[in-house]
LUMKEVEX-951039 format. One record per residue (C-alpha): residue number from 1; x, y, z. Coordinates in Angstrom, 3 decimals. Example, Ala and Ser with C-alpha at 12.3 -4.5 7.8 and 13.67 -1.06 7.14 Angstrom:
<babas>
nr | X | Y | Z
1 | 12.300 | -4.500 | 7.800
2 | 13.670 | -1.060 | 7.140
</babas>
This chain:
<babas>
nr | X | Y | Z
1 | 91.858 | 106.479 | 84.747
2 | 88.333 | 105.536 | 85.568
3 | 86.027 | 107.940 | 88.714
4 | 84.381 | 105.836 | 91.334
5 | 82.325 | 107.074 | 94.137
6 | 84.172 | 107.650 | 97.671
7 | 81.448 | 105.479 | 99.916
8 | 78.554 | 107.240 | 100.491
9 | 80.788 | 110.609 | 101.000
10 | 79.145 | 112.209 | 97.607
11 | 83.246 | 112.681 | 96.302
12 | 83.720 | 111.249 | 93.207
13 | 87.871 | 110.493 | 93.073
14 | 90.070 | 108.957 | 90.323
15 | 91.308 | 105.505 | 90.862
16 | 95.008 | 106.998 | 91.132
17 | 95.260 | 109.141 | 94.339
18 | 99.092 | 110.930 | 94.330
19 | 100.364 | 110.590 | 97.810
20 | 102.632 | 113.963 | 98.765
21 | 104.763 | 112.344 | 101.634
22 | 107.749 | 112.086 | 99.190
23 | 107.459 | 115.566 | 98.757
24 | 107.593 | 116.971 | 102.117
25 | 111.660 | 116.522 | 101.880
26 | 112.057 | 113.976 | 104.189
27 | 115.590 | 112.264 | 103.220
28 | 115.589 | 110.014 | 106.626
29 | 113.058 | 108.332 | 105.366
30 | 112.796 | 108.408 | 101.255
31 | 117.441 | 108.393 | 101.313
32 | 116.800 | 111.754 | 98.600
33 | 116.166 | 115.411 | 98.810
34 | 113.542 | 117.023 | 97.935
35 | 113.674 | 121.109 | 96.617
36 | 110.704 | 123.331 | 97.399
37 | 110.631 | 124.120 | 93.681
38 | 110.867 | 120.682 | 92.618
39 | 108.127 | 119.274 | 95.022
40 | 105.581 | 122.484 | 93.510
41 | 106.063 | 121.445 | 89.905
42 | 105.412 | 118.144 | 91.132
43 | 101.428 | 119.499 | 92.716
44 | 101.559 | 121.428 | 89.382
45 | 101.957 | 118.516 | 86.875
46 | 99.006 | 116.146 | 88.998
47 | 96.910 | 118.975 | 88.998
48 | 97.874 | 119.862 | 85.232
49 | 96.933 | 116.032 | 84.228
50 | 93.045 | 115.510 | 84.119
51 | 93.313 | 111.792 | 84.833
52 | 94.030 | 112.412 | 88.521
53 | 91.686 | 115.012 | 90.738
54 | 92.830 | 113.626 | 94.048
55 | 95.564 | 114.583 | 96.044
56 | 96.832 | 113.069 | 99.786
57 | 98.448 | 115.111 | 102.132
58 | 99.494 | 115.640 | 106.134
59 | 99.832 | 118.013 | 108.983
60 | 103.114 | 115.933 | 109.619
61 | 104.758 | 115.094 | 106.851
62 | 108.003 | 116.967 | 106.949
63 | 109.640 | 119.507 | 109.143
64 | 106.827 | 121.992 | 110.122
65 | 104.164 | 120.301 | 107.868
66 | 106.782 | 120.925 | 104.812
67 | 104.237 | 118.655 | 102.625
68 | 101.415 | 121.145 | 103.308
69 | 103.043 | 124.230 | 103.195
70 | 104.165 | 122.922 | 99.214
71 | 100.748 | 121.855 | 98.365
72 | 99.720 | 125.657 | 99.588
73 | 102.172 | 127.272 | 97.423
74 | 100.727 | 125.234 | 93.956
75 | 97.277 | 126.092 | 94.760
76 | 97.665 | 129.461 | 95.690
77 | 99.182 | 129.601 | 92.202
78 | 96.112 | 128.336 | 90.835
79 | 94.095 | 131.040 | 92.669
80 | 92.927 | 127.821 | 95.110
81 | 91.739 | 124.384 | 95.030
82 | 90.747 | 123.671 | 91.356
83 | 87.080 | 122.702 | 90.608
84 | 86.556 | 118.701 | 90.913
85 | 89.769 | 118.314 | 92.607
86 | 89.105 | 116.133 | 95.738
87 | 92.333 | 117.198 | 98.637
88 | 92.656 | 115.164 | 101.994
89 | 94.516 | 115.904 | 104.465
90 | 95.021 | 114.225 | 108.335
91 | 95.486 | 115.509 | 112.071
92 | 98.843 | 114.371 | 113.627
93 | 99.952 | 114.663 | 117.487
94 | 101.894 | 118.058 | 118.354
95 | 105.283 | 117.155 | 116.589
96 | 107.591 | 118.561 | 119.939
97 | 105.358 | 116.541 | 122.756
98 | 103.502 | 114.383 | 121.061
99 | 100.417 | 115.401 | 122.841
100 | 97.280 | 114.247 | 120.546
101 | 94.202 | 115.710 | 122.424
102 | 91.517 | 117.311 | 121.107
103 | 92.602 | 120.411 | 121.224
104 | 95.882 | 119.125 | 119.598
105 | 93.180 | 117.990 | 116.344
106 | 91.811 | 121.611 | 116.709
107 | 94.999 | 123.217 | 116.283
108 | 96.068 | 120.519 | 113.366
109 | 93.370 | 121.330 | 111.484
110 | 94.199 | 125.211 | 111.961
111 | 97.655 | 124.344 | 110.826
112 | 96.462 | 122.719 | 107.757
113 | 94.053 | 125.222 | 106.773
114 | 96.933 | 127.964 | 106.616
115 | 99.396 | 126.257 | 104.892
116 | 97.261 | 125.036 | 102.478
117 | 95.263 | 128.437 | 102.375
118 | 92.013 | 127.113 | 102.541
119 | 88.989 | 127.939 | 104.680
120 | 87.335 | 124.106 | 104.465
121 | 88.845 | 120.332 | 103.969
122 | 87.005 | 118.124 | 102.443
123 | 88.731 | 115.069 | 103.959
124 | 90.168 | 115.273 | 107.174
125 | 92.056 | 111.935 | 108.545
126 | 92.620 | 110.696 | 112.030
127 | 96.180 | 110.193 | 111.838
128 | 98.536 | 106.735 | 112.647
129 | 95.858 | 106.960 | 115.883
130 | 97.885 | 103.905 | 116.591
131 | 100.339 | 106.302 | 118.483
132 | 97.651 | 106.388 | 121.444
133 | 95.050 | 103.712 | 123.111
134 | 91.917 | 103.672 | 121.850
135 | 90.476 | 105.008 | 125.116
136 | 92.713 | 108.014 | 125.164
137 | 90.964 | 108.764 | 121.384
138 | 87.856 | 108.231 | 122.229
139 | 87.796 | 110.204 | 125.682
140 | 85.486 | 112.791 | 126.342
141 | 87.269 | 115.957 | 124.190
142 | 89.718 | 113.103 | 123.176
143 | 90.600 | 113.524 | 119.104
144 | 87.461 | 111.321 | 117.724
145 | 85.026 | 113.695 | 119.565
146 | 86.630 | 116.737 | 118.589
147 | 87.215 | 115.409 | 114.838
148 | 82.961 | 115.113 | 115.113
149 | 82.926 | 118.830 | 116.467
150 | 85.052 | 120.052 | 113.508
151 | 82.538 | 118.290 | 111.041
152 | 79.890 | 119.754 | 112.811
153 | 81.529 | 123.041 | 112.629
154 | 81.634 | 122.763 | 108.973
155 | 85.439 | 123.066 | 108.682
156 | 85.843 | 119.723 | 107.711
157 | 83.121 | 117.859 | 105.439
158 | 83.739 | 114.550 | 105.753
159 | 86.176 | 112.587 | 108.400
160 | 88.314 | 109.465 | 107.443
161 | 90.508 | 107.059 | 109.788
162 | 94.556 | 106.353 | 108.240
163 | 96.467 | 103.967 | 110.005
164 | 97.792 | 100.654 | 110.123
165 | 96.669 | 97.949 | 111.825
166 | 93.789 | 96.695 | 110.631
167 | 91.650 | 95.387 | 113.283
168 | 92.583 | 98.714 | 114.890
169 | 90.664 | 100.525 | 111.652
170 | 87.741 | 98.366 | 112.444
171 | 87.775 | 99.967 | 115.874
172 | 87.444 | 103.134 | 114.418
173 | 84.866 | 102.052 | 111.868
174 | 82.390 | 100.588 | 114.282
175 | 82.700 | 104.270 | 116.160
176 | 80.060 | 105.165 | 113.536
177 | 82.162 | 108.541 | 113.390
178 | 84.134 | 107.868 | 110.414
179 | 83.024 | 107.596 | 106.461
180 | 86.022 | 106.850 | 104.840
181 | 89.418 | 104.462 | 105.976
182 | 93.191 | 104.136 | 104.903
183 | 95.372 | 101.612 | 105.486
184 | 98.801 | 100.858 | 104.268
185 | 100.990 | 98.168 | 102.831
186 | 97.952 | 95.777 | 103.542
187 | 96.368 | 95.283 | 100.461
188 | 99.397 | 93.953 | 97.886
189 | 101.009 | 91.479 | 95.877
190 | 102.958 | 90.108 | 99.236
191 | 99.934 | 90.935 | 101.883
192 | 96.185 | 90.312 | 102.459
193 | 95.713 | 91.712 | 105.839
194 | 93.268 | 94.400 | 104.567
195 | 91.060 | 92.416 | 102.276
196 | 88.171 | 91.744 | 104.887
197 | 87.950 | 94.814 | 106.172
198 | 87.727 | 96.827 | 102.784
199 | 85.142 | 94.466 | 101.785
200 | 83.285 | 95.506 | 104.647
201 | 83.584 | 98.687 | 104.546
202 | 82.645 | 99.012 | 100.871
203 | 79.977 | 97.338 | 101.407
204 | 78.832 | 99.529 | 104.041
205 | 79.228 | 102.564 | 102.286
206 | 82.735 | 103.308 | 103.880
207 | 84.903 | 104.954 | 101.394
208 | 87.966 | 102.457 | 100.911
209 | 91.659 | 104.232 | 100.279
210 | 94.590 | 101.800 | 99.524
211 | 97.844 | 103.256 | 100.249
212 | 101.394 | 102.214 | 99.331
213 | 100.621 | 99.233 | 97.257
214 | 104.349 | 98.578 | 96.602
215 | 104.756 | 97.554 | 99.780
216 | 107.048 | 100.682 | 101.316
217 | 109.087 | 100.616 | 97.224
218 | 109.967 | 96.849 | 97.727
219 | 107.573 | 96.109 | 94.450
220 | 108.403 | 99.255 | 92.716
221 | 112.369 | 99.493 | 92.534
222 | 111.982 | 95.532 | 92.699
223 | 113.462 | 93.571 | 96.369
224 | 117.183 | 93.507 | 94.823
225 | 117.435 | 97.709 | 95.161
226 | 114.904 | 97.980 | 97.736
227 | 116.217 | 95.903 | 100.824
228 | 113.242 | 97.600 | 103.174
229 | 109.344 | 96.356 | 103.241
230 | 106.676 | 98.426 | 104.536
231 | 108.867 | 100.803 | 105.950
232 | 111.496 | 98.314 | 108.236
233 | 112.969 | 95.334 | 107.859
234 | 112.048 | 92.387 | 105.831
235 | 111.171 | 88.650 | 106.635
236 | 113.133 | 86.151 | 104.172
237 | 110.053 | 85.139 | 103.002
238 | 108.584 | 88.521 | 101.983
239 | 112.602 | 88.826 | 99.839
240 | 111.937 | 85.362 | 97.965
241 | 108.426 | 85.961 | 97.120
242 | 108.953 | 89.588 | 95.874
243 | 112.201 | 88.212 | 93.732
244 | 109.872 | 85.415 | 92.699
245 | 107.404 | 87.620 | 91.176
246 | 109.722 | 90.265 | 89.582
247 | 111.318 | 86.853 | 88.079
248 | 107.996 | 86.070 | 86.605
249 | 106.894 | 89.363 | 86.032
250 | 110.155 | 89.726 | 83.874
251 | 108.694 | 86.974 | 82.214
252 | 106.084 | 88.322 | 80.453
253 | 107.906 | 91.781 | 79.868
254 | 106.129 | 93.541 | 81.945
255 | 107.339 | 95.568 | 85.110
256 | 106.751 | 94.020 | 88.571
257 | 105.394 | 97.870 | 89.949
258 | 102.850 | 97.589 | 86.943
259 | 101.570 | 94.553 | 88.364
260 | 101.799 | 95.716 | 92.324
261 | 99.559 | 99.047 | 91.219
262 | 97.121 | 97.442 | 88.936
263 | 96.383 | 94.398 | 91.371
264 | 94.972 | 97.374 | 93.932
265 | 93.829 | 99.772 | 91.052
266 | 91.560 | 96.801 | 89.777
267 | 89.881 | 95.747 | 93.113
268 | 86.120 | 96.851 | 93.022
269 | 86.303 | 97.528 | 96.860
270 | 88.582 | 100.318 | 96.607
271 | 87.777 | 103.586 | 95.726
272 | 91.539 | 105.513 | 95.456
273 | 94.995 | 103.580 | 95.198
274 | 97.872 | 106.192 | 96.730
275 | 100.923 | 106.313 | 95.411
276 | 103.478 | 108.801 | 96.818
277 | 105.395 | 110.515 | 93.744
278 | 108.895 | 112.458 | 94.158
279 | 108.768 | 114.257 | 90.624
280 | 106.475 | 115.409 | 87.694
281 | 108.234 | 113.096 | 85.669
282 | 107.108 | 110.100 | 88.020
283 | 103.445 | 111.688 | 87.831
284 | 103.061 | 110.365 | 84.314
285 | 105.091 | 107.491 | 84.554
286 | 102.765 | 105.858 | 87.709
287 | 99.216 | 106.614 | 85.251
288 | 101.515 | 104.775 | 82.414
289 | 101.993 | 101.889 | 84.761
290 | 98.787 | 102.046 | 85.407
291 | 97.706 | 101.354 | 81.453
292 | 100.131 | 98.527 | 81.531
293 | 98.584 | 95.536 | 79.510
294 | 98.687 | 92.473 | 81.921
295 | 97.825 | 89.424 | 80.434
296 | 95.525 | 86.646 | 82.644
297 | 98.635 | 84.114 | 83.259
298 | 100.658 | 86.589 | 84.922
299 | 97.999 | 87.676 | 87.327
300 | 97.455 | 83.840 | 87.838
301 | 101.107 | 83.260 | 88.410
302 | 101.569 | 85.643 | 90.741
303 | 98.861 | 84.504 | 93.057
304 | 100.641 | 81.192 | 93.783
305 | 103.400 | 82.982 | 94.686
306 | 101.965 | 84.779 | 97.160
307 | 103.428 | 84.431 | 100.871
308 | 101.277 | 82.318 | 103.475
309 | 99.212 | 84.537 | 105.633
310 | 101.085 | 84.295 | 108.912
311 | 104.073 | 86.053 | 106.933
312 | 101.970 | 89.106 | 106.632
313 | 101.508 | 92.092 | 108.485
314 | 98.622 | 91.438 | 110.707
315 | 98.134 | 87.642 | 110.496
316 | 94.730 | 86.049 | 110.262
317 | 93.832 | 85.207 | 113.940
318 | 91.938 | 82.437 | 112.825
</babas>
């Protein structure tokens, strides 16, 4: 697993980011249950394996930041946050009232920093910010400004932007506030959306974070198992692409989430591909999909399959 440089941040992080959201025993969502002990060994065997030194987490992932409080428990085991491992976490609205002010970020962050029993983050995400206007973010004492205070502060050392929609991100970006963005389910086998605006960024010395590249499990547990994309419903075009490129993955002998990984894991304008894991098995098995030989006609295959761009998430508006 090669290191690349996170922007102009100064963190070096391993291709292979392992998201925690499966962990925070969410079964509306993932349709499994997740133990406390389980989801520990789970922290324990990423930060056991020295080909992965970065680790995603959330205020809001799970029933009173479950996620967090699990990540907490492994490193306190470890007597903290091992040397060269790289831990982000994000701000999320006040889960009862939604409210996401910035004292809401304030008290996030103080959430975060108890669970996970830290005094500093080095990451700190602006969370889904898509769950408020712009404006309201960017309001005097609004999240962006407090975000800025934190880093000031020196609480938090560097501040990302996660979200989804991608000219949205760009918002964010051109703020000037924010070294590092995340989008999701953008940047596949199946989707585009994201390309331009991780090309930008990386060229700008934005930090560039990939996240679910199998498109919410679709290109993972292949589109026959998983009847969801990107977290709701699928178009029938997105269903007879994905089957079209397990068919040809299948081809070749090789597995259709080695392929879905490795086409974000190989893109020089991202710096971390996250992949949420449920298990410590599943720890090893994503690095070993990750090593998967893929020969030159299957990437080339796969590229006319493709769907057209108005079939992805955030169409081209050109």
């Amino acid at each position: 697993m090669t290191v690349r440089p996170l922007g102009a941040t100064g963190l070096t992080v391993t291709a292979l980011c392992v998201g925690t959201s499966p962990l925070a025993n969410m079964p509306q969502l993932y349709g499994y249950e997740v133990s406390e002990e389980r989801a520990v060994a789970t922290i324990e065997a990423v930060l056991d394996n020295p080909a992965v030194n970065f680790l995603d987490t959330s205020n809001g992932y799970g029933e009173d930041g479950s996620a967090e409080r699990r990540v907490g428990t492994a490193l306190r085991g470890r007597g903290g946050l091992p040397a060269g491992v790289v831990l982000a976490t994000k701000v999320d609205p006040d889960p009862r009232t939604g409210e996401f002010s910035g004292r809401r970020v304030r008290a996030s962050l103080e959430e975060s920093l108890q669970r996970l029993g830290l005094d500093r983050i080095q990451l700190l995400h602006l969370h889904d910010p898509e769950r408020i206007s712009f404006a309201e973010a960017t309001a005097a004492d609004g999240p962006v400004e407090a975000l800025a205070d934190l880093k000031r502060q020196g609480l938090v050392a560097h501040l990302g932007v996660a979200g989804g929609p991608v000219a949205l991100m760009q918002q964010y970006l051109d703020t000037g506030v924010f070294e590092v963005v995340l989008t999701h389910n953008r940047y596949t086998l199946l989707d585009r959306s994201a390309e331009p605006l991780f090309r930008a960024a990386h060229d700008s010395g934005i930090g560039v974070l990939n996240a679910a590249p199998y498109g919410g499990g679709m290109l993972a547990k292949g589109p026959a198992a998983q009847t969801k994309y990107a977290y709701g419903e699928r178009e029938d075009a997105i269903a007879a692409a994905a089957a079209a490129m397990a068919a040809a993955a299948a081809r070749f002998g090789i597995p259709l989430a080695a392929a879905a990984l490795q086409f974000s894991l190989r893109a020089p304008f991202i710096g971390s591909t996250v992949v949420g894991v449920s298990s410590p098995e599943r720890v090893q098995q994503t690095l070993d999909l990750a090593g998967t030989p893929i020969p030159d006609e299957l990437w080339a295959e796969l590229e006319t399959l493709v769907p057209a761009p108005d079939r992805w998430l955030d169409p081209p508006s050109y």
